[in-house]
C-alpha positions as CSV (number, residue, x, y, z in Angstrom):
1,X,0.0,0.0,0.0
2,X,3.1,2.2,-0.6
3,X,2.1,4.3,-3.5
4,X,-1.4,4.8,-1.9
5,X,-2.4,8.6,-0.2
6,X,-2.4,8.4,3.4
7,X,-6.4,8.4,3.0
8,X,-6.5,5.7,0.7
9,X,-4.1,3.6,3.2
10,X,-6.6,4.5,6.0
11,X,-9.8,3.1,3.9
12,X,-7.9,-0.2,2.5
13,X,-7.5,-0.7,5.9
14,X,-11.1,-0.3,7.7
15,X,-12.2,-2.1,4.4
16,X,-9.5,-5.2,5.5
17,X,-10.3,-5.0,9.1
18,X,-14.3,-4.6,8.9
19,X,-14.3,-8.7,7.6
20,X,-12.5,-9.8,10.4
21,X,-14.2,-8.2,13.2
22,X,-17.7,-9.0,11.7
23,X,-16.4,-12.9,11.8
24,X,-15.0,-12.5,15.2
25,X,-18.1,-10.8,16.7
26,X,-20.5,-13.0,14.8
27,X,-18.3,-16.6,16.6
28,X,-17.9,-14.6,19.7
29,X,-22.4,-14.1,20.0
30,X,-22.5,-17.9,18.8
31,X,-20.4,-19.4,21.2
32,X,-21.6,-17.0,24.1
33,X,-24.9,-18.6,24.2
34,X,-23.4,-22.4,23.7
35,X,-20.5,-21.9,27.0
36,X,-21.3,-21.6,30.1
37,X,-21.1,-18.2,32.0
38,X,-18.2,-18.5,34.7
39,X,-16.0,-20.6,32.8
40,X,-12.5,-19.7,31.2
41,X,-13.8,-19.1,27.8
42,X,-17.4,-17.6,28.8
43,X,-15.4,-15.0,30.8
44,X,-13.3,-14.2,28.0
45,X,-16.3,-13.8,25.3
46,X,-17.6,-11.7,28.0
47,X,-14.8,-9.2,28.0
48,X,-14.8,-9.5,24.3
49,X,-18.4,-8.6,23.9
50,X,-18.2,-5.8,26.7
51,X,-15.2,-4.1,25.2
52,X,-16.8,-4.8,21.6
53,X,-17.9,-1.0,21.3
54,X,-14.5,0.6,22.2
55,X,-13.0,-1.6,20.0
56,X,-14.9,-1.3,16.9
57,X,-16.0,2.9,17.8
58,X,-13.1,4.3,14.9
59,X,-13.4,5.4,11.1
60,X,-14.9,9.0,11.5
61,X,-13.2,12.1,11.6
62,X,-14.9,15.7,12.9
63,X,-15.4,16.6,9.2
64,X,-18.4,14.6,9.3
65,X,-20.3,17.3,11.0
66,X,-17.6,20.2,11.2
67,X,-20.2,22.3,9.0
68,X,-23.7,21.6,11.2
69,X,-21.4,22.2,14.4
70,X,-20.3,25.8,13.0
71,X,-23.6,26.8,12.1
72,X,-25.3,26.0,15.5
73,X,-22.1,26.8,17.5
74,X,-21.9,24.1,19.5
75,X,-18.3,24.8,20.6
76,X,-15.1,26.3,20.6
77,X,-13.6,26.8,17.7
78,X,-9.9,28.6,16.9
79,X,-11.1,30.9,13.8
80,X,-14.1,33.7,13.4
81,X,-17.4,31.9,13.8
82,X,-19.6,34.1,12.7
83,X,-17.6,34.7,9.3
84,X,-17.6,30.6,9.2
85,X,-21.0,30.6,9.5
86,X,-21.7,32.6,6.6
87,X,-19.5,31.4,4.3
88,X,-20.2,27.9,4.7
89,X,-23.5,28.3,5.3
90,X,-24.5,26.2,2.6
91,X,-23.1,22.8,3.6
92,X,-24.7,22.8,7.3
93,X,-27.3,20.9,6.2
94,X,-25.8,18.5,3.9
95,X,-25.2,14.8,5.3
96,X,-22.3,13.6,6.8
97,X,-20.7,12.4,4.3
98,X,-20.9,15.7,2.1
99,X,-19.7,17.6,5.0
100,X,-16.6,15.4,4.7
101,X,-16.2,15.9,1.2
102,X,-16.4,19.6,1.2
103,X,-14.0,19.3,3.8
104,X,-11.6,17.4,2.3
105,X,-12.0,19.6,-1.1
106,X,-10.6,22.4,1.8
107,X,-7.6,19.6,2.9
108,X,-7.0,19.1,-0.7
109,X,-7.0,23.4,-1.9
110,X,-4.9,23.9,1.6
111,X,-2.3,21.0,0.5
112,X,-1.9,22.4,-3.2
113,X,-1.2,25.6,-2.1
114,X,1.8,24.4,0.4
115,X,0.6,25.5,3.3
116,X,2.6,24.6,5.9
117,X,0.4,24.5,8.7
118,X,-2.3,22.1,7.2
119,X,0.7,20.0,6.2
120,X,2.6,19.3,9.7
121,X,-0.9,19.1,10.9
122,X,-2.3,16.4,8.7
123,X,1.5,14.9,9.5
124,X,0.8,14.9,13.5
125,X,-3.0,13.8,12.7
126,X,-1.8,10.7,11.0
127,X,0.4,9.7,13.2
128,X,-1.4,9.6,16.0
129,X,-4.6,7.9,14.0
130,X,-2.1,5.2,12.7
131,X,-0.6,4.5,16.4
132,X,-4.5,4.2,17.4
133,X,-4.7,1.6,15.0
134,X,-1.9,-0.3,15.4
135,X,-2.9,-0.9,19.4
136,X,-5.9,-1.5,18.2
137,X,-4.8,-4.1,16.1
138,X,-2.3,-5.6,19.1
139,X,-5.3,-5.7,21.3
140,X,-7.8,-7.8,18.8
141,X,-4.3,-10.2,18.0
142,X,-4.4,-10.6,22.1
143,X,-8.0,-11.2,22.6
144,X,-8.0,-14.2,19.5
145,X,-4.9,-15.9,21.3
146,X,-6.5,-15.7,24.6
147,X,-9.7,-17.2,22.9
148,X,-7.6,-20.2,21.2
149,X,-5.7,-20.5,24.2
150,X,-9.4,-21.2,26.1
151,X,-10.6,-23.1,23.4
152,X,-7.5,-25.5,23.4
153,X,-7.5,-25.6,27.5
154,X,-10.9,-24.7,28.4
155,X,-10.3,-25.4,32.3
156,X,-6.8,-23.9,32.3
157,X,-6.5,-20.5,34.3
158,X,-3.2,-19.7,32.8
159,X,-4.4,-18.1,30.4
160,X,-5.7,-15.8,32.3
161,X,-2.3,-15.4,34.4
162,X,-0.7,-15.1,31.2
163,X,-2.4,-12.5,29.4
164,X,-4.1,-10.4,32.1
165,X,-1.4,-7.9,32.1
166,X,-1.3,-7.5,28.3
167,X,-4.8,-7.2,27.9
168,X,-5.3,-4.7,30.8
169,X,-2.4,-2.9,28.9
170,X,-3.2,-2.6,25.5
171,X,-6.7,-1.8,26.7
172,X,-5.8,1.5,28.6
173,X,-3.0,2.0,25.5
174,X,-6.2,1.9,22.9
175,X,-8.4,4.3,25.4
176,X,-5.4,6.6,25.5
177,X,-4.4,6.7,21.9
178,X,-7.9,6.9,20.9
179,X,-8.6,10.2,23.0
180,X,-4.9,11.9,21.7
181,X,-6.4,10.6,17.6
182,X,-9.7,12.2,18.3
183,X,-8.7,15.5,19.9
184,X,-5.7,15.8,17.4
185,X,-8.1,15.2,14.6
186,X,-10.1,17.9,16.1
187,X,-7.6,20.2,16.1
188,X,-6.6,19.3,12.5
189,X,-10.3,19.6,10.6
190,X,-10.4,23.0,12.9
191,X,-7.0,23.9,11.6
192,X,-8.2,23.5,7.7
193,X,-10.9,25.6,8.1
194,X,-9.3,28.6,9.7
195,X,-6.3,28.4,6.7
196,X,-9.1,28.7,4.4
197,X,-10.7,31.3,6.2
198,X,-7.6,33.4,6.4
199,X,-7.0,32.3,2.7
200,X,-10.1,34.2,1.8
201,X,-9.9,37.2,3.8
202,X,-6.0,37.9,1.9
203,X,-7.9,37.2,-1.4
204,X,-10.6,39.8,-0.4
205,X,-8.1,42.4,0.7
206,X,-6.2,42.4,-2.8
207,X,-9.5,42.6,-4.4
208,X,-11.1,45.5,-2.1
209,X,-7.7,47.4,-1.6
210,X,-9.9,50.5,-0.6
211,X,-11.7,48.7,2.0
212,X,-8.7,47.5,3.3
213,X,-7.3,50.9,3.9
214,X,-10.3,52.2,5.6
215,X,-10.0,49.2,7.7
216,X,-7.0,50.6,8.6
217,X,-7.8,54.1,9.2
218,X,-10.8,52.6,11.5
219,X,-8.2,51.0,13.8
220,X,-6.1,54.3,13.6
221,X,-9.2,56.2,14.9
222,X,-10.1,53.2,17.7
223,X,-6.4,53.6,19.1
């Protein structure tokens, strides 16, 4: 996946990972129901089921809704609301995954121009988003061994002394990545719409060069 964009490497792998989980949550709800509660392996599909929703809860970025958020200001943001508001005015009411592509046409206009801002932050964004992953991935690798491990030794408790500590791990690693990928996304989708609101205000001052100097002579006057 070397000659893919860092968004096409992202999709090609929810797409490969989506199959798996949908087998392993599918044997996991089977075999619940056919093992007995307070054994080895009933405790283990038990975690597995519990955890299921942090497990699987990854794939969307703030751009879904970045639009609908601005225009009913439901929180902080780093750049001019109000001049958000109007501008983008027309995509607040688009679904989610039209918010995403108007956002990403934004990414997209950002990264052609070389700005340097949206680059290291897209940089910072995936990083974080791929470390996510990659515990992600250690933790569903830990939960199948501990699974076979009960399935092979179904009244064994070492399994449970072995792999305690690594699950318990990997667990609070995933929680912790998965807060730092979400709030660094955050900050990124924010960051791409301020560029492009600063990109617009520069393009309006060299095409209203008189408003621009009263502007100026208004802040002169204030001071």
């Amino acid at each position: 996946m070397a000659e893919l964009t860092p968004e096409e490497r992202y999709e090609k792998r929810l797409e490969q990972a989506k199959p798996v989980l949908d087998a392993l949550l599918s044997w996991a709800n089977e075999m619940q129901v056919k093992t007995a509660p307070k054994s080895a392996l009933g405790r283990a599909i038990h975690y597995l089921l519990e955890q299921w929703p942090y497990l699987t809860r990854y794939g969307s970025m703030p751009s879904d809704t970045i639009f609908s958020e601005i225009a009913a200001e439901e929180n902080e943001f780093c750049f001019d609301v109000d001049v958000a508001k109007e501008k983008y005015k027309r995509f607040s009411t688009l679904p989610p995954d039209k918010q995403s592509a108007e956002w990403y046409k934004l990414l997209h206009a950002s990264r052609e121009a070389k700005c340097g801002n949206v680059i290291e932050g897209q940089r910072m964004q995936l990083m974080t988003r791929d470390i996510c992953m990659s515990t992600l991935s250690l933790l569903i690798l830990t939960l199948l061994t501990v699974v076979i491990f009960v399935v092979l030794k179904p009244d064994s408790q070492e399994c449970w002394q072995m792999f305690a500590v690594p699950v318990l791990y990997l667990s609070v690693m995933f929680f912790v990545t998965k807060v730092a990928a979400k709030n660094r996304a955050r900050r990124f989708v924010e960051l791409v719409i301020k560029e492009d609101l600063i990109k617009t205000r520069k393009q309006h001052c060299r095409l209203n060069p008189e408003r621009k100097q009263k502007q100026y002579k208004e802040r002169g006057r204030k001071r």
